[in-house]
C-alpha atoms as a printed R data frame, in Angstrom:
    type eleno elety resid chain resno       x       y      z
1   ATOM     1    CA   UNK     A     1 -25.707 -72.381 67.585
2   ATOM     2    CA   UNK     A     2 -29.284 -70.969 68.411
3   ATOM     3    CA   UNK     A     3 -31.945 -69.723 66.005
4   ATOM     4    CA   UNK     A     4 -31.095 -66.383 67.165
5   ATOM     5    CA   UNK     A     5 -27.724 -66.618 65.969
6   ATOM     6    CA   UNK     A     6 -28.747 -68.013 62.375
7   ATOM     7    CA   UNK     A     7 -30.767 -65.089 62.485
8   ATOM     8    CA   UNK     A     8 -27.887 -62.822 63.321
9   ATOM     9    CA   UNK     A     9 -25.634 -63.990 60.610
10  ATOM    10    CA   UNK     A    10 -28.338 -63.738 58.141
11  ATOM    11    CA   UNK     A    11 -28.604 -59.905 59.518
12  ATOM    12    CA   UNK     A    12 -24.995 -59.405 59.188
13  ATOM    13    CA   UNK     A    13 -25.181 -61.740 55.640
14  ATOM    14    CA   UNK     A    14 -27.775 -58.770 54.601
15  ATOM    15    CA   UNK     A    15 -26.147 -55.681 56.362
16  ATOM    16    CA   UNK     A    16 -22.455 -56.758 54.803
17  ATOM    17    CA   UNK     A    17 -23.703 -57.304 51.090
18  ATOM    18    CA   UNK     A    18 -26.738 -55.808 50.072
19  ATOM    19    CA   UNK     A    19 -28.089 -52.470 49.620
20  ATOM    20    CA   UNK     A    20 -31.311 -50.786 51.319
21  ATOM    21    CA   UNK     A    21 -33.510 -52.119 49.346
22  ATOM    22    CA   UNK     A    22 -36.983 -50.165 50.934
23  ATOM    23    CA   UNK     A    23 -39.618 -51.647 48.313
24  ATOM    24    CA   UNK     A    24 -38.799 -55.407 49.205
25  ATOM    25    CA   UNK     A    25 -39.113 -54.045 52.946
26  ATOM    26    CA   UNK     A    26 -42.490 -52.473 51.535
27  ATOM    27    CA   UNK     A    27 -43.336 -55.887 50.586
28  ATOM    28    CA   UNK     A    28 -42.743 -57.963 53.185
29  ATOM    29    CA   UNK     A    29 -44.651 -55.199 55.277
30  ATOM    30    CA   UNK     A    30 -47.353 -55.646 53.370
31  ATOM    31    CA   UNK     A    31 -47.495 -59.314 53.251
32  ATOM    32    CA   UNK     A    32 -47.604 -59.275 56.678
33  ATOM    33    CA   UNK     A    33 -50.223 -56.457 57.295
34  ATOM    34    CA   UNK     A    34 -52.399 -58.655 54.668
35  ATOM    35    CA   UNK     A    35 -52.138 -61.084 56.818
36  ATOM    36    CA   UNK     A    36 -50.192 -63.632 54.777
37  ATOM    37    CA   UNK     A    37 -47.921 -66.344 56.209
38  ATOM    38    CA   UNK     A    38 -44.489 -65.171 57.089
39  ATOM    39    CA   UNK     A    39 -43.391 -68.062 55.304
40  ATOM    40    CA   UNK     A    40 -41.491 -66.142 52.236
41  ATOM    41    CA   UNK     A    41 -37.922 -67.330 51.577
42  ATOM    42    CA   UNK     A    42 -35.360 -64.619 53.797
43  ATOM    43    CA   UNK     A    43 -33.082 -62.054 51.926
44  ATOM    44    CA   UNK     A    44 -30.418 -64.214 51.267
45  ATOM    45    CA   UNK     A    45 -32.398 -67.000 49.784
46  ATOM    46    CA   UNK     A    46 -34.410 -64.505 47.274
47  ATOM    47    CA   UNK     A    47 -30.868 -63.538 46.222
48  ATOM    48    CA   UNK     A    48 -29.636 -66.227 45.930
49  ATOM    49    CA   UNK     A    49 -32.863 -67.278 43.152
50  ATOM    50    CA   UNK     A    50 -31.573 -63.952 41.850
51  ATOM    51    CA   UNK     A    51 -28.320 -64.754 41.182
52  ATOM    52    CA   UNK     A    52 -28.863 -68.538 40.383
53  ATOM    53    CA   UNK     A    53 -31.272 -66.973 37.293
54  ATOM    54    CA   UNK     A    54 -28.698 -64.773 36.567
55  ATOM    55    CA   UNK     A    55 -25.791 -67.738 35.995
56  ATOM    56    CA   UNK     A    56 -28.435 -69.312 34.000
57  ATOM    57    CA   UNK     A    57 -29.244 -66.360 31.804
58  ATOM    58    CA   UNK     A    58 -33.050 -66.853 32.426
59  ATOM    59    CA   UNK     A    59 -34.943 -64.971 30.430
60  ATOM    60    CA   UNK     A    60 -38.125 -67.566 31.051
61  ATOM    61    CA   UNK     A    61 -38.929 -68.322 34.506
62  ATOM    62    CA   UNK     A    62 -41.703 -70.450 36.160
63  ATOM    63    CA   UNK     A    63 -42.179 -69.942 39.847
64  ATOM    64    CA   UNK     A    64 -45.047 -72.547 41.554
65  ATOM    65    CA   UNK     A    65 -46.111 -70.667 44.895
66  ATOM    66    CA   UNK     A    66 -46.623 -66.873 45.169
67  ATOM    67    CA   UNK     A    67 -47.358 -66.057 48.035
68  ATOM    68    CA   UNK     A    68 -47.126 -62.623 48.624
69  ATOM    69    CA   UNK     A    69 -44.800 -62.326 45.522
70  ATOM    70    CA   UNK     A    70 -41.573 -61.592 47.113
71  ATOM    71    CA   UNK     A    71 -39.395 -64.509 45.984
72  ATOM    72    CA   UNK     A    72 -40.892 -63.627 42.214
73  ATOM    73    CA   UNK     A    73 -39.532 -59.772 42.847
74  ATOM    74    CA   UNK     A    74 -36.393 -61.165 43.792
75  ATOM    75    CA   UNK     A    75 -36.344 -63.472 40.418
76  ATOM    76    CA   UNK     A    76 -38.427 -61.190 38.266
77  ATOM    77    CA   UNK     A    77 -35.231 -58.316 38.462
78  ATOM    78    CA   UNK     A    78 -32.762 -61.003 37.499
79  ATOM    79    CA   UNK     A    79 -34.598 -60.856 33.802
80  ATOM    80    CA   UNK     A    80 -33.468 -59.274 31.099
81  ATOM    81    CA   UNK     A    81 -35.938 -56.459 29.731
82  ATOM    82    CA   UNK     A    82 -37.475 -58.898 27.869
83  ATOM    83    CA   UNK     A    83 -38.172 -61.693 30.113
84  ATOM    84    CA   UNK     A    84 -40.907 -63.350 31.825
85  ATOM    85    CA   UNK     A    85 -41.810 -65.177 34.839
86  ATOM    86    CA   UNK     A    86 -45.135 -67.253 35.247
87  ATOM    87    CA   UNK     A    87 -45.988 -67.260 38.652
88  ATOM    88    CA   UNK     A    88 -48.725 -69.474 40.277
89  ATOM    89    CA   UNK     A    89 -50.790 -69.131 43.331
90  ATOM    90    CA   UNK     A    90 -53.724 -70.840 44.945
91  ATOM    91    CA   UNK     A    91 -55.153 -68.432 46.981
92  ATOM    92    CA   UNK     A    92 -57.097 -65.256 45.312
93  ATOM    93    CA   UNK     A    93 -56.180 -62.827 48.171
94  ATOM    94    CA   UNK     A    94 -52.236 -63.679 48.516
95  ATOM    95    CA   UNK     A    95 -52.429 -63.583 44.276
96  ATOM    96    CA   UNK     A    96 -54.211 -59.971 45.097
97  ATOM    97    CA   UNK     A    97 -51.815 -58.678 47.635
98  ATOM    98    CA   UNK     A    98 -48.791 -60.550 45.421
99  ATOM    99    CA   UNK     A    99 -50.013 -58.071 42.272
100 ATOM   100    CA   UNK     A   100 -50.043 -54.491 44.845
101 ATOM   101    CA   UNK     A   101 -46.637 -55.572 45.715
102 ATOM   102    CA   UNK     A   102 -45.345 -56.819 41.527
103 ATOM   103    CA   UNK     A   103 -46.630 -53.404 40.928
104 ATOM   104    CA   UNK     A   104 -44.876 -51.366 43.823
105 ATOM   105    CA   UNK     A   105 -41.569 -53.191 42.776
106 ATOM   106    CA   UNK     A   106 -42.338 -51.999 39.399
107 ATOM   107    CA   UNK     A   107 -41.864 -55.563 37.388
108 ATOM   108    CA   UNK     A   108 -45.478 -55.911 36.694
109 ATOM   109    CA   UNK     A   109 -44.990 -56.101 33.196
110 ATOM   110    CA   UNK     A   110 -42.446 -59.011 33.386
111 ATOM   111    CA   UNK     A   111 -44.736 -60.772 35.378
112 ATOM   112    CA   UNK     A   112 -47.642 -63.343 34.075
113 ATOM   113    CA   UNK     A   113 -49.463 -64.356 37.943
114 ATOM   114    CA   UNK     A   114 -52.247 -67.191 37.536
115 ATOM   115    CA   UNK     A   115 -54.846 -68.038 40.072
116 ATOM   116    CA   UNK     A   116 -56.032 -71.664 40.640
117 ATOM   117    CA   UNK     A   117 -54.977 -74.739 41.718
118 ATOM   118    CA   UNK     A   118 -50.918 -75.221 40.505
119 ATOM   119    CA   UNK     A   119 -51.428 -78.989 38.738
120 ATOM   120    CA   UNK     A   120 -54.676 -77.162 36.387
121 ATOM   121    CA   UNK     A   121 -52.492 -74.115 35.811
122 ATOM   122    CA   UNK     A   122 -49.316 -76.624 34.752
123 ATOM   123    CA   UNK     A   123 -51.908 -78.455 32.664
124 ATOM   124    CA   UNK     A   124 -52.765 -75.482 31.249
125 ATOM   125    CA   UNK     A   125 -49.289 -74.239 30.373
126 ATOM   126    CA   UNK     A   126 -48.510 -77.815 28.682
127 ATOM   127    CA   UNK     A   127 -51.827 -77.399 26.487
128 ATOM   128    CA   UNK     A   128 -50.568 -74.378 25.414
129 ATOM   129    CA   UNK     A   129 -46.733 -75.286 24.777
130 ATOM   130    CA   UNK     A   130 -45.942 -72.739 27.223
131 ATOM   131    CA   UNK     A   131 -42.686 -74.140 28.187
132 ATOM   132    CA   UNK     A   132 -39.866 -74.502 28.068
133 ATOM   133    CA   UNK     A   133 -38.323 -72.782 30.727
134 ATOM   134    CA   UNK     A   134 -34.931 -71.846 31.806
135 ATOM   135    CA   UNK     A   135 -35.785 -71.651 35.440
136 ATOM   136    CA   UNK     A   136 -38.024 -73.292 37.731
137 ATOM   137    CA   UNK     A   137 -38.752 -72.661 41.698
138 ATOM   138    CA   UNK     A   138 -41.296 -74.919 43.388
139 ATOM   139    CA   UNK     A   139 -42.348 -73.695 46.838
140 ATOM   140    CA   UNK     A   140 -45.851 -74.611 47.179
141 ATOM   141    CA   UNK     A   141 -47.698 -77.459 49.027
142 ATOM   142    CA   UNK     A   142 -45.070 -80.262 49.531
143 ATOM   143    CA   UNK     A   143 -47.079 -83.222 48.994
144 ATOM   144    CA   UNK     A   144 -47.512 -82.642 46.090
145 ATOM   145    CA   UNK     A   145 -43.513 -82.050 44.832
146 ATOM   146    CA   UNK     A   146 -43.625 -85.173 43.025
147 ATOM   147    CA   UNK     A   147 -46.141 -83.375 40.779
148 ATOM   148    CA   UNK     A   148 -44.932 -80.305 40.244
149 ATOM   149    CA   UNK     A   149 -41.465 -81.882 39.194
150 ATOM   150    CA   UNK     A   150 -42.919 -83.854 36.610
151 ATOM   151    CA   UNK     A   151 -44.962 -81.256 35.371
152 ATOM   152    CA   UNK     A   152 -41.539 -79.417 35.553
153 ATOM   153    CA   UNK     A   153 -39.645 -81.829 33.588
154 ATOM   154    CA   UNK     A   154 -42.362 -81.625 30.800
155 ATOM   155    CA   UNK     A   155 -41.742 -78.080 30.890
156 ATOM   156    CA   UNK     A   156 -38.092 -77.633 30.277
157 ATOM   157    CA   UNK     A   157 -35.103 -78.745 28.347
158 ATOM   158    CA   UNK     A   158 -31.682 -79.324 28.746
159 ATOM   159    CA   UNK     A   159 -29.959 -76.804 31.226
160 ATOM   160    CA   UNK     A   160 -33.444 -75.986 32.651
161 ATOM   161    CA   UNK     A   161 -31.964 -75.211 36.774
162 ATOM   162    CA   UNK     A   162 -35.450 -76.641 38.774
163 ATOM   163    CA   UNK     A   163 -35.073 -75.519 42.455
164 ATOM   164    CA   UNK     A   164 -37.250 -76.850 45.443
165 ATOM   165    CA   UNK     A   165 -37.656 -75.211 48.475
166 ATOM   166    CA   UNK     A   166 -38.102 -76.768 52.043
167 ATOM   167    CA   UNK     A   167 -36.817 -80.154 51.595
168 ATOM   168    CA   UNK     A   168 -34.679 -80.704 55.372
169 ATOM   169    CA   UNK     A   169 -37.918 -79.995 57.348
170 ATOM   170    CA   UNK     A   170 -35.687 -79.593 60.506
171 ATOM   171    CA   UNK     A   171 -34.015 -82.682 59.621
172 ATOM   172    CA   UNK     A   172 -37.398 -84.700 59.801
173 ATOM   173    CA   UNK     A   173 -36.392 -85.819 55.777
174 ATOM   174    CA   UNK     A   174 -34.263 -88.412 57.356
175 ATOM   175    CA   UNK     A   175 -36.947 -89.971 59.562
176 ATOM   176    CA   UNK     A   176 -38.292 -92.410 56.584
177 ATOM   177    CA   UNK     A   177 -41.079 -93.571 59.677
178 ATOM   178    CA   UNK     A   178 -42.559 -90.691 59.681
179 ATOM   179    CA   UNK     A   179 -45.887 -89.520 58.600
180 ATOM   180    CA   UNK     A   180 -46.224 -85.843 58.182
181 ATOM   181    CA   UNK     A   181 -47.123 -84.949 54.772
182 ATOM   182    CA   UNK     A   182 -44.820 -81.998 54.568
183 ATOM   183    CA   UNK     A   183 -41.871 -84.490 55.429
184 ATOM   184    CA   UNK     A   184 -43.213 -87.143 53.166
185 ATOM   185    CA   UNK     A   185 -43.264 -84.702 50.397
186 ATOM   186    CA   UNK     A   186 -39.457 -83.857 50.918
187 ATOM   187    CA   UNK     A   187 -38.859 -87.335 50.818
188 ATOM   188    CA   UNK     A   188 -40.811 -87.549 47.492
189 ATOM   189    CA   UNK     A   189 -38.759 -84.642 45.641
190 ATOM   190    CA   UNK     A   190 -35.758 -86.628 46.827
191 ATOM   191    CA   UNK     A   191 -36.947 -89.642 45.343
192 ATOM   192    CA   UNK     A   192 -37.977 -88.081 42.042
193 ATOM   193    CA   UNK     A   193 -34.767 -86.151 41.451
194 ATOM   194    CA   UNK     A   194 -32.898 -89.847 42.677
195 ATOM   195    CA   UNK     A   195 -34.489 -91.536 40.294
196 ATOM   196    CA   UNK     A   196 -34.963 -89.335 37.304
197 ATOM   197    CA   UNK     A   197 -31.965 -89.971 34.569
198 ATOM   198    CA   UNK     A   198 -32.264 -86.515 33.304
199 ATOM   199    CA   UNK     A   199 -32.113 -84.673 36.243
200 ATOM   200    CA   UNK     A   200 -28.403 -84.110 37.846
201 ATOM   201    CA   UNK     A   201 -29.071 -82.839 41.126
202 ATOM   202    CA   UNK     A   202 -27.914 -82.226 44.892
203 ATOM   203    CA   UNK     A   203 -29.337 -80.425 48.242
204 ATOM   204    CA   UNK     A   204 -28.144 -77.718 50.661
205 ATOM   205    CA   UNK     A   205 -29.029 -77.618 54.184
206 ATOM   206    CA   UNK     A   206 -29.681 -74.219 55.278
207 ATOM   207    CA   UNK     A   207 -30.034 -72.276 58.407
208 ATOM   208    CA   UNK     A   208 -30.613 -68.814 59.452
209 ATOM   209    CA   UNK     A   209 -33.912 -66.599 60.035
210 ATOM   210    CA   UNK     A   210 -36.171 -69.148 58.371
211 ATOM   211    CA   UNK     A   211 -34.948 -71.891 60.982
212 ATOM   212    CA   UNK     A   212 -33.266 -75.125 59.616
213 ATOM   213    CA   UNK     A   213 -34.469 -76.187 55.840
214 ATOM   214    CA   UNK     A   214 -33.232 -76.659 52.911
215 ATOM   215    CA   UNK     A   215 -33.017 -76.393 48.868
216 ATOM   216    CA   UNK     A   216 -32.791 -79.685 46.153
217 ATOM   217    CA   UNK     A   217 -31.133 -78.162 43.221
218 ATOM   218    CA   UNK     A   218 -30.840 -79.903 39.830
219 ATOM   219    CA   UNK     A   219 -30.052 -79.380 36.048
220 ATOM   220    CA   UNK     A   220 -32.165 -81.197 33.174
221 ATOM   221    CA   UNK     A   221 -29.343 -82.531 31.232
């Protein structure tokens, strides 16, 4: 099959089991007129964070990599009324656009967005025993996923669900002689979840409007 028809099943994916949904279509419009990366995860991955959350009865969530803040809508209405997702995002202007678009979804209030470098906002949550979470989603710079797993290890407990995004590469994860920091990064979460006795995890391979990719999916035990 052809990237077009990924993208076509993903359409009818959307068309056959969602509702309109016009302020994530607000969002994503706005992303893009921003000028942000159309590099957000697709409908069906933000609900499937959504309803991942949800089986986990998240009520504390920790999201590395805003963006535009459209995987953290998706994630922020899984919460109950009372819960809380810490979001974190390098660059000031997608953090700027991502709070327009928390507050156009209306979940501003369930949302805690901090600018800066991820590793000095994670030390910063440790220092201030911010943790733990129920849920974690790391989608920011691959290389460093070895990193941001540790970090998210310190910052959970047992049935803590840690998903990370963008670990196929096209299929370039395999390739162990290759040397593109993305791919090496991949390879790294692999490695960490591998090797880490708490962690009980597994990956999908995905495909659809977002190309060929992949999540790693694992539970703290």
């Amino acid at each position: 099959m052809s990237k077009r028809s990924w993208a076509a099943v993903d359409d009818y994916i959307v068309g056959s089991l969602f509702e309109a949904d016009p302020v994530l279509d607000a969002v994503l419009a706005a992303n893009h007129d921003q000028g942000l990366p159309a590099i957000d995860v697709s409908p069906a991955q933000g609900k499937l964070l959504s309803l991942l959350a949800r089986m986990r009865g998240a009520k504390k969530v920790l999201e590395i990599g805003t963006l535009g803040g459209y995987s953290t809508i998706w994630m922020a209405r899984a919460l109950p009324a009372d819960g809380k997702i810490v979001t974190l995002e390098l660059d000031p202007h997608h953090a700027s656009v991502a709070r327009s678009n928390f507050e156009r979804a209306g979940v501003l209030e369930r949302v805690e967005l901090r600018v800066g470098p991820a590793l000095q906002s994670l030390a910063a949550l440790g220092a201030e025993h911010a943790g733990p979470f129920d849920f974690i989603f790391i989608d920011a710079d691959k290389p460093n996923n070895p990193h941001y797993l540790s970090w998210a290890m310190r910052l959970s407990r047992p049935g803590t669900v840690i998903v990370c995004d963008n670990v196929i590469r096209d299929g370039a994860v395999v390739n162990e002689d290759g040397r593109d920091a993305n791919v090496e990064g991949a390879r790294a979460a692999f490695s960490f979840i591998g090797s880490e006795k708490r962690l009980d995890g597994t990956a999908i391979q995905t495909v659809g409007a977002k190309g060929y990719d992949g999540f790693a999916i694992a539970i703290v035990e």
